[in-house]
PyMOL Python script that loads the backbone (N, CA, C, O; Angstrom):
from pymol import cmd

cmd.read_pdbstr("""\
ATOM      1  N   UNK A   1     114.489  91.273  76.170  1.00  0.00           N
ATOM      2  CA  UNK A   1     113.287  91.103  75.378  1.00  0.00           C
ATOM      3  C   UNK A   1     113.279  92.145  74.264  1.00  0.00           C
ATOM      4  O   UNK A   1     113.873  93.172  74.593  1.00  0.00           O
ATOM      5  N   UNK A   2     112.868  92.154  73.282  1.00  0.00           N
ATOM      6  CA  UNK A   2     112.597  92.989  71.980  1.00  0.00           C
ATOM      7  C   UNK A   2     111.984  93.948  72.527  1.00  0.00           C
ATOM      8  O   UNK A   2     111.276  93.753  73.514  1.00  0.00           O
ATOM      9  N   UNK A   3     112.149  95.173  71.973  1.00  0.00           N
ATOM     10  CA  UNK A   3     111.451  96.290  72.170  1.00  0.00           C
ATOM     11  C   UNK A   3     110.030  96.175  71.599  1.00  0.00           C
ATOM     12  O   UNK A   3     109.067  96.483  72.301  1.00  0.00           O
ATOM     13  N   UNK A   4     109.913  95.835  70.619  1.00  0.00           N
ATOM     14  CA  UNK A   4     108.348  95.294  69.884  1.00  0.00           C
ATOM     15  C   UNK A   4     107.483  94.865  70.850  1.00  0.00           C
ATOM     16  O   UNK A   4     106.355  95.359  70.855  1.00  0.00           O
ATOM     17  N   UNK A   5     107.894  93.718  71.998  1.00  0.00           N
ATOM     18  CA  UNK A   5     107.236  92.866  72.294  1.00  0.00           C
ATOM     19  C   UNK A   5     107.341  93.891  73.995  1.00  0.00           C
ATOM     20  O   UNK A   5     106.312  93.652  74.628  1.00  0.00           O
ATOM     21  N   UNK A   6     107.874  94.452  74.440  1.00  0.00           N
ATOM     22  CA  UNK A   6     107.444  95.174  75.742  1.00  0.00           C
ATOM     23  C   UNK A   6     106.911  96.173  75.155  1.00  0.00           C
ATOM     24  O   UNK A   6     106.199  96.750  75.977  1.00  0.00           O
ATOM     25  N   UNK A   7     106.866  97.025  73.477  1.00  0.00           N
ATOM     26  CA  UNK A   7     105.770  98.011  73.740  1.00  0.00           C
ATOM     27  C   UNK A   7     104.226  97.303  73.829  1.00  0.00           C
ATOM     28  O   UNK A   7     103.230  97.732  74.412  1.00  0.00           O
ATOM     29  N   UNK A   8     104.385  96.142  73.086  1.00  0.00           N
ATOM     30  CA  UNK A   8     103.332  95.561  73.265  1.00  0.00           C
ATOM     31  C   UNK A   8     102.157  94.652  74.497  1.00  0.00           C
ATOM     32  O   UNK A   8     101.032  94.153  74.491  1.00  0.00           O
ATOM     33  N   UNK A   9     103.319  94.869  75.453  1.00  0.00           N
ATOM     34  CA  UNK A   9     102.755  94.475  76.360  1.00  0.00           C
ATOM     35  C   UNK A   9     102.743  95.306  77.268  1.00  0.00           C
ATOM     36  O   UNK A   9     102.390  94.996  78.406  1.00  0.00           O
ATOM     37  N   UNK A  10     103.236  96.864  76.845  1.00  0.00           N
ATOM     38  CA  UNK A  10     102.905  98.191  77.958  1.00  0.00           C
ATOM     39  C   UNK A  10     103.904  97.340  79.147  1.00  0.00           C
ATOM     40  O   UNK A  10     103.332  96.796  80.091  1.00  0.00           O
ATOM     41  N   UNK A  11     104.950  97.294  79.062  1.00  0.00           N
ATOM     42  CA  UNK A  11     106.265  96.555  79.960  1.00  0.00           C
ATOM     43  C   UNK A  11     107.268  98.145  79.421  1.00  0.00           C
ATOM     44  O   UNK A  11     106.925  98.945  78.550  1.00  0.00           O
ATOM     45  N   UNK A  12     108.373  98.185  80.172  1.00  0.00           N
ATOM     46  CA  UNK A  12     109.085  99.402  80.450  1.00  0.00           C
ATOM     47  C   UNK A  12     110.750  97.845  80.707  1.00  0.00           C
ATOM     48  O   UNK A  12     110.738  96.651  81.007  1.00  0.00           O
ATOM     49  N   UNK A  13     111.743  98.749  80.401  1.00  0.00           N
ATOM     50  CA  UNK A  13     113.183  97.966  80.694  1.00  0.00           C
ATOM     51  C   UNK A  13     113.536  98.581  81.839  1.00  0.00           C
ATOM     52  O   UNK A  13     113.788  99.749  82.136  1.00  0.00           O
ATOM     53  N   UNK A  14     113.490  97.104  82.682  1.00  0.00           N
ATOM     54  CA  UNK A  14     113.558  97.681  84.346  1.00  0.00           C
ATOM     55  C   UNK A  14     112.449  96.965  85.007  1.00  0.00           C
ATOM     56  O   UNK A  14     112.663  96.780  86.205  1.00  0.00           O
ATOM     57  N   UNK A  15     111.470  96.570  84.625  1.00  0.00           N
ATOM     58  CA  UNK A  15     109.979  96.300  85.046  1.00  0.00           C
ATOM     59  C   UNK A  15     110.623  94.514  85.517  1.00  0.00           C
ATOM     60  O   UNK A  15     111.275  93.790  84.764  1.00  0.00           O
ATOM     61  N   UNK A  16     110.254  94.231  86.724  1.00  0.00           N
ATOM     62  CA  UNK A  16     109.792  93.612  87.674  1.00  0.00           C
ATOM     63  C   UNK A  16     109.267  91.967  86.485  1.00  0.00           C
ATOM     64  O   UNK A  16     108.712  92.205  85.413  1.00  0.00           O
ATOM     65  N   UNK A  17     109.446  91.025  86.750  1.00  0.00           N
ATOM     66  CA  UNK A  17     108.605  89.263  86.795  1.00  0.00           C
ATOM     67  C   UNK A  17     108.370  88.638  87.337  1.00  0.00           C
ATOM     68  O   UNK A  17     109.158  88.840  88.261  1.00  0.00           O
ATOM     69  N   UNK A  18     107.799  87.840  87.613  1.00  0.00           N
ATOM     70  CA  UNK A  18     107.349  86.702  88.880  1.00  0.00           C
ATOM     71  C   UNK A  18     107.969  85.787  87.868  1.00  0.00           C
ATOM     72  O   UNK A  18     107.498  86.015  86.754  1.00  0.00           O
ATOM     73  N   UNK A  19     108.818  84.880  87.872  1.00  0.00           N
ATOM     74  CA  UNK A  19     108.730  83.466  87.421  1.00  0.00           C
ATOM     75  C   UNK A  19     108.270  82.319  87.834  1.00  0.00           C
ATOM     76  O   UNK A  19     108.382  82.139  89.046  1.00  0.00           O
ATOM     77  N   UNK A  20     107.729  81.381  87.152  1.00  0.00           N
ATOM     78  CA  UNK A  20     106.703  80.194  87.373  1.00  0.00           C
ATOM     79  C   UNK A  20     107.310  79.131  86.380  1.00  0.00           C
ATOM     80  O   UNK A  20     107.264  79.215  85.153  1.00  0.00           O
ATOM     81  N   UNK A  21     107.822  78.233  87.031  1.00  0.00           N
ATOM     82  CA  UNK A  21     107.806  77.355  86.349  1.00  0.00           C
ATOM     83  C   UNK A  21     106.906  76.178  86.663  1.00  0.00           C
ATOM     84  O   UNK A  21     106.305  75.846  87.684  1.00  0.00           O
ATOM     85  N   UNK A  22     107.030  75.548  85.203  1.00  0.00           N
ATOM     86  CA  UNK A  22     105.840  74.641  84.663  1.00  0.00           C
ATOM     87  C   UNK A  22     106.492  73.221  84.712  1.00  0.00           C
ATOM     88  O   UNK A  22     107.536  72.882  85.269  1.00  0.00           O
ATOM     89  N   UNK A  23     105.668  72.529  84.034  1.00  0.00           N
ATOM     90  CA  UNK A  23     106.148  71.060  83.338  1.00  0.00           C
ATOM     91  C   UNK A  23     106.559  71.614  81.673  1.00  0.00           C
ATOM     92  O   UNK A  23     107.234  71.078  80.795  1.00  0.00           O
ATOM     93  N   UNK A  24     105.898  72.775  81.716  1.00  0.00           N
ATOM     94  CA  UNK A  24     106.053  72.452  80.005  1.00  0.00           C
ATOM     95  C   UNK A  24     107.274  74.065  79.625  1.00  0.00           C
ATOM     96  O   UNK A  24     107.372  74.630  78.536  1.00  0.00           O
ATOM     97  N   UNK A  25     108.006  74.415  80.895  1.00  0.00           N
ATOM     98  CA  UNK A  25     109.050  75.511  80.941  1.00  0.00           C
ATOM     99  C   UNK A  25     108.505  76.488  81.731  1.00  0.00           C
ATOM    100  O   UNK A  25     107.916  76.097  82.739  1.00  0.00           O
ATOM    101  N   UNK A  26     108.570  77.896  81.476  1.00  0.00           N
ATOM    102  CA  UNK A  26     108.230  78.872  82.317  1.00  0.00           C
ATOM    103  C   UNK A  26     107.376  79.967  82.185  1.00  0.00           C
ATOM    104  O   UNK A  26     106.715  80.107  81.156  1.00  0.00           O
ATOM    105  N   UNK A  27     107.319  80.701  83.041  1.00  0.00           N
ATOM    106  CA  UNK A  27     105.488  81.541  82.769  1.00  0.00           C
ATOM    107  C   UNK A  27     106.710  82.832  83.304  1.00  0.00           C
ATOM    108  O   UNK A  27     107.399  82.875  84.323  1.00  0.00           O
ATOM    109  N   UNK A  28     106.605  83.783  82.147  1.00  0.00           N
ATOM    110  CA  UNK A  28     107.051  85.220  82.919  1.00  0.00           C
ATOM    111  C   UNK A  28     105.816  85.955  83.527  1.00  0.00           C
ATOM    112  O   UNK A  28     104.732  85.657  83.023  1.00  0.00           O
ATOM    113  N   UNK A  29     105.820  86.733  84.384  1.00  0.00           N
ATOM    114  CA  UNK A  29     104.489  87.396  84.916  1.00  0.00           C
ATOM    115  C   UNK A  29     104.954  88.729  85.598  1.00  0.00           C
ATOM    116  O   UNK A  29     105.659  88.657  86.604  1.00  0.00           O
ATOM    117  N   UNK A  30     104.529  90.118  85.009  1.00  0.00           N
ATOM    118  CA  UNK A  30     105.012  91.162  85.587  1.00  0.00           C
ATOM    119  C   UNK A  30     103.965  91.543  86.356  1.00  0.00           C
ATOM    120  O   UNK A  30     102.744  91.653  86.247  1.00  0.00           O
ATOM    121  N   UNK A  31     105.129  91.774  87.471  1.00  0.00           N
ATOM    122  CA  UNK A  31     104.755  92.287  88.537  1.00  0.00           C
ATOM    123  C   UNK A  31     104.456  93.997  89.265  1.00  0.00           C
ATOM    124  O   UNK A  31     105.235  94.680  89.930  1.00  0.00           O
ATOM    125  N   UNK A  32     103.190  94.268  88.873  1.00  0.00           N
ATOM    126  CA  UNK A  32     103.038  95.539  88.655  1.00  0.00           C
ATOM    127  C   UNK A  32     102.273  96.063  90.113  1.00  0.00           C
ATOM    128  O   UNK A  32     101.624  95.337  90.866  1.00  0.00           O
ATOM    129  N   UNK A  33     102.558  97.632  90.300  1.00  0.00           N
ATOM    130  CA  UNK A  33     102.147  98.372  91.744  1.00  0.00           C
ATOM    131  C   UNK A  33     102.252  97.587  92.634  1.00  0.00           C
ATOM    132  O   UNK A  33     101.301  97.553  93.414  1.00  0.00           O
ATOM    133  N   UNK A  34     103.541  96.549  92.917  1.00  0.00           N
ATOM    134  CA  UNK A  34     103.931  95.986  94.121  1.00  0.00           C
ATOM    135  C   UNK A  34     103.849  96.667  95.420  1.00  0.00           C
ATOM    136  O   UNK A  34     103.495  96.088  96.447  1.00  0.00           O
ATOM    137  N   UNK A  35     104.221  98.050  95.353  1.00  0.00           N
ATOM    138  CA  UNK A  35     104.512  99.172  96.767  1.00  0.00           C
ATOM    139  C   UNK A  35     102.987  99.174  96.767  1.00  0.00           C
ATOM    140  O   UNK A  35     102.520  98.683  97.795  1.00  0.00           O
ATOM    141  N   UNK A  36     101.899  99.693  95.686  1.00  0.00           N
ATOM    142  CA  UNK A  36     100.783 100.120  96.101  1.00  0.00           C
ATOM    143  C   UNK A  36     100.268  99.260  96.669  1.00  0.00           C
ATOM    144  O   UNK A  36      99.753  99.583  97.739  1.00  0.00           O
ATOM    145  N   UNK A  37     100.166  97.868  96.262  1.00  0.00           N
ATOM    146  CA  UNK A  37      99.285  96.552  96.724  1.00  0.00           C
ATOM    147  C   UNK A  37     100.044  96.390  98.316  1.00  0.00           C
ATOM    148  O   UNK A  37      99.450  96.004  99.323  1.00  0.00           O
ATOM    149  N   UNK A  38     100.917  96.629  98.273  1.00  0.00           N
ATOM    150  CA  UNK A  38     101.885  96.323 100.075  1.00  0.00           C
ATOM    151  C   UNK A  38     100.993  97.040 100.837  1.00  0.00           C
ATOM    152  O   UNK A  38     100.200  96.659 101.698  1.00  0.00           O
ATOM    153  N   UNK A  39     101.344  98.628 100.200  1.00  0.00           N
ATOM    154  CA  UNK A  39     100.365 100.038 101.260  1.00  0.00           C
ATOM    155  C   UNK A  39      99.330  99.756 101.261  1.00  0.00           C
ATOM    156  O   UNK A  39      98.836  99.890 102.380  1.00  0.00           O
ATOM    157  N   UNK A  40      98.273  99.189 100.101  1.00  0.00           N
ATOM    158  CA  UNK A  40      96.503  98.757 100.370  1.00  0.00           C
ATOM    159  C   UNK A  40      96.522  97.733 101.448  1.00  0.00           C
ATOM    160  O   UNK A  40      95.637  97.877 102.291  1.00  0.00           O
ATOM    161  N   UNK A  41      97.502  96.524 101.643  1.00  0.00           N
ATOM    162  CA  UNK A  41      96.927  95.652 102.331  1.00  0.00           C
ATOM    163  C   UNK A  41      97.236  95.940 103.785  1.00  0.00           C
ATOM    164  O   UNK A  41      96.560  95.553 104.738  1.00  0.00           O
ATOM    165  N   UNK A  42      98.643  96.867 103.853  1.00  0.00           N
ATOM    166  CA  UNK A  42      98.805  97.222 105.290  1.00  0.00           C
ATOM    167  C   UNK A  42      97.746  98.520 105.748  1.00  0.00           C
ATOM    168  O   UNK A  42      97.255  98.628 106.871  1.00  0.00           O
ATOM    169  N   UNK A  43      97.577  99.233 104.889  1.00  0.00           N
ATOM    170  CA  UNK A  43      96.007 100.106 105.143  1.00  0.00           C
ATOM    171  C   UNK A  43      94.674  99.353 106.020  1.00  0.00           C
ATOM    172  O   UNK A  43      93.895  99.629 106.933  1.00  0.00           O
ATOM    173  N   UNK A  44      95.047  98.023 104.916  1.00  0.00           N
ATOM    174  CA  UNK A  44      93.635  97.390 105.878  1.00  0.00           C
ATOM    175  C   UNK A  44      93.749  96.702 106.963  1.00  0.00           C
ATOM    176  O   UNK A  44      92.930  96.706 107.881  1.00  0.00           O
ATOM    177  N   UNK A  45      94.997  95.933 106.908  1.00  0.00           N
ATOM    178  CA  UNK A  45      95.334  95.562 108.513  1.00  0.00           C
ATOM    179  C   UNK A  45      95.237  96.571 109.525  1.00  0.00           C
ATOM    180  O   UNK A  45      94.835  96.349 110.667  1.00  0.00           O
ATOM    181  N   UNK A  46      95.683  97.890 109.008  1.00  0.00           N
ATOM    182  CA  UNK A  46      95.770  99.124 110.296  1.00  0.00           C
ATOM    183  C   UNK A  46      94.219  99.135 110.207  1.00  0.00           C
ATOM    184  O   UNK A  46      93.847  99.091 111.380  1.00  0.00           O
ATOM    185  N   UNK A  47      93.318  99.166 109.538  1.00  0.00           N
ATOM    186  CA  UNK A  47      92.028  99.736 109.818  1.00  0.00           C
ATOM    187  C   UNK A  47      90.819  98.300 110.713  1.00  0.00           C
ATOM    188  O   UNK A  47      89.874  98.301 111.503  1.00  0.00           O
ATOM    189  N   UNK A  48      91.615  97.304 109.968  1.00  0.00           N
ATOM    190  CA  UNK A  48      90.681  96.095 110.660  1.00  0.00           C
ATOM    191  C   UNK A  48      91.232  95.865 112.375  1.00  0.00           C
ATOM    192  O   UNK A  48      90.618  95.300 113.280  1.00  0.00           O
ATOM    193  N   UNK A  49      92.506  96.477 112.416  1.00  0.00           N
ATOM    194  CA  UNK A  49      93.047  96.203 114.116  1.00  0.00           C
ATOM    195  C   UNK A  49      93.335  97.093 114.803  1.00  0.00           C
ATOM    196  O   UNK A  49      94.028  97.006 115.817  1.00  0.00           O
ATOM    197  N   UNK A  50      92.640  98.496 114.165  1.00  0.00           N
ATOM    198  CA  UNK A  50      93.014 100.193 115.249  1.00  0.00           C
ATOM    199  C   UNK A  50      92.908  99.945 116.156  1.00  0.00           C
ATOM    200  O   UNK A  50      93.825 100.158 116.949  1.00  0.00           O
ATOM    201  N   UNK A  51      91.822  99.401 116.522  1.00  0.00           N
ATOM    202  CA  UNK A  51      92.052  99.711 118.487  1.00  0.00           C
ATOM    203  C   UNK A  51      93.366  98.745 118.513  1.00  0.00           C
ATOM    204  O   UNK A  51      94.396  99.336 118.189  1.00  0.00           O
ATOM    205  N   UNK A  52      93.459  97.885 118.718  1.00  0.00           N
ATOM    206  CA  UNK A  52      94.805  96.625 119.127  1.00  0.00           C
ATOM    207  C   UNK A  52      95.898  97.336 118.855  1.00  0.00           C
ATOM    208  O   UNK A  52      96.822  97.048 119.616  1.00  0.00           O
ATOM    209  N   UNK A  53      96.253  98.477 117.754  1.00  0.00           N
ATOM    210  CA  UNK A  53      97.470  98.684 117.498  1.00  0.00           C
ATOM    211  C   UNK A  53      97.483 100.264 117.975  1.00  0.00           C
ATOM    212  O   UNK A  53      98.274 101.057 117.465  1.00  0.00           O
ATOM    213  N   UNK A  54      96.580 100.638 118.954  1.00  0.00           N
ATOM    214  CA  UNK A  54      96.514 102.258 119.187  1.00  0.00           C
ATOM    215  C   UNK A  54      96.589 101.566 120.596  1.00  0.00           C
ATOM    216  O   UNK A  54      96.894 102.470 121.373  1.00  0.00           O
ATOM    217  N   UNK A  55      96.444 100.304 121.343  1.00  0.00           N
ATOM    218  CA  UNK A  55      96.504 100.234 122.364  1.00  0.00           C
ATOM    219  C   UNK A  55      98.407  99.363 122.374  1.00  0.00           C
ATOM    220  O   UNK A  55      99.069  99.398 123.411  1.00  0.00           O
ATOM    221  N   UNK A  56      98.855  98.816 121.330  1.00  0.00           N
ATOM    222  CA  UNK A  56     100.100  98.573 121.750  1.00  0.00           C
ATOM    223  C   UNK A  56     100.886  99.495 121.446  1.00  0.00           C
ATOM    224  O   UNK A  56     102.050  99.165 121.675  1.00  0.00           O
ATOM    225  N   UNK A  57     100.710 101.166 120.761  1.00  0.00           N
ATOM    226  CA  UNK A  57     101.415 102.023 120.661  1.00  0.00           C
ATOM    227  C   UNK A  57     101.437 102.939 121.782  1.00  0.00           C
ATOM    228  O   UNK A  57     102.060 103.985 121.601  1.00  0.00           O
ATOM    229  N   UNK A  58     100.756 102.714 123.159  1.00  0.00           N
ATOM    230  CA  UNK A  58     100.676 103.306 124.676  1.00  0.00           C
ATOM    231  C   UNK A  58     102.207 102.840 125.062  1.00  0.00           C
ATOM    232  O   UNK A  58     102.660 103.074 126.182  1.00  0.00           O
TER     233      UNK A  58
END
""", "prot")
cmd.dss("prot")
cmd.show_as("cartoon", "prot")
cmd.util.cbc("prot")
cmd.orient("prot")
């Protein structure tokens, strides 16, 4: 991709896409704080099932 067009979209070379394709071709979509969104959602599984998972760690 042009350098123009990733400063413009605050994109970095190296940065992550989801591809989607369409009927009418394809949708690029970057995929940003993948690790953080993983750690938030396993945060909340540990917090919505503490007891269950403090009783299968006995």
């Amino acid at each position: 991709m042009p350098r123009e067009l990733l400063d413009g979209l605050n994109l970095q070379v190296g940065d992550q896409f989801q591809i989607i394709e369409t009927d009418d071709g394809i949708i690029l979509r970057p995929v940003r704080n993948t690790f953080e969104r993983q750690m938030t959602a396993a945060r909340d599984v540990m917090d919505k099932y503490e007891i269950g998972l403090q009783k299968l760690a006995k």
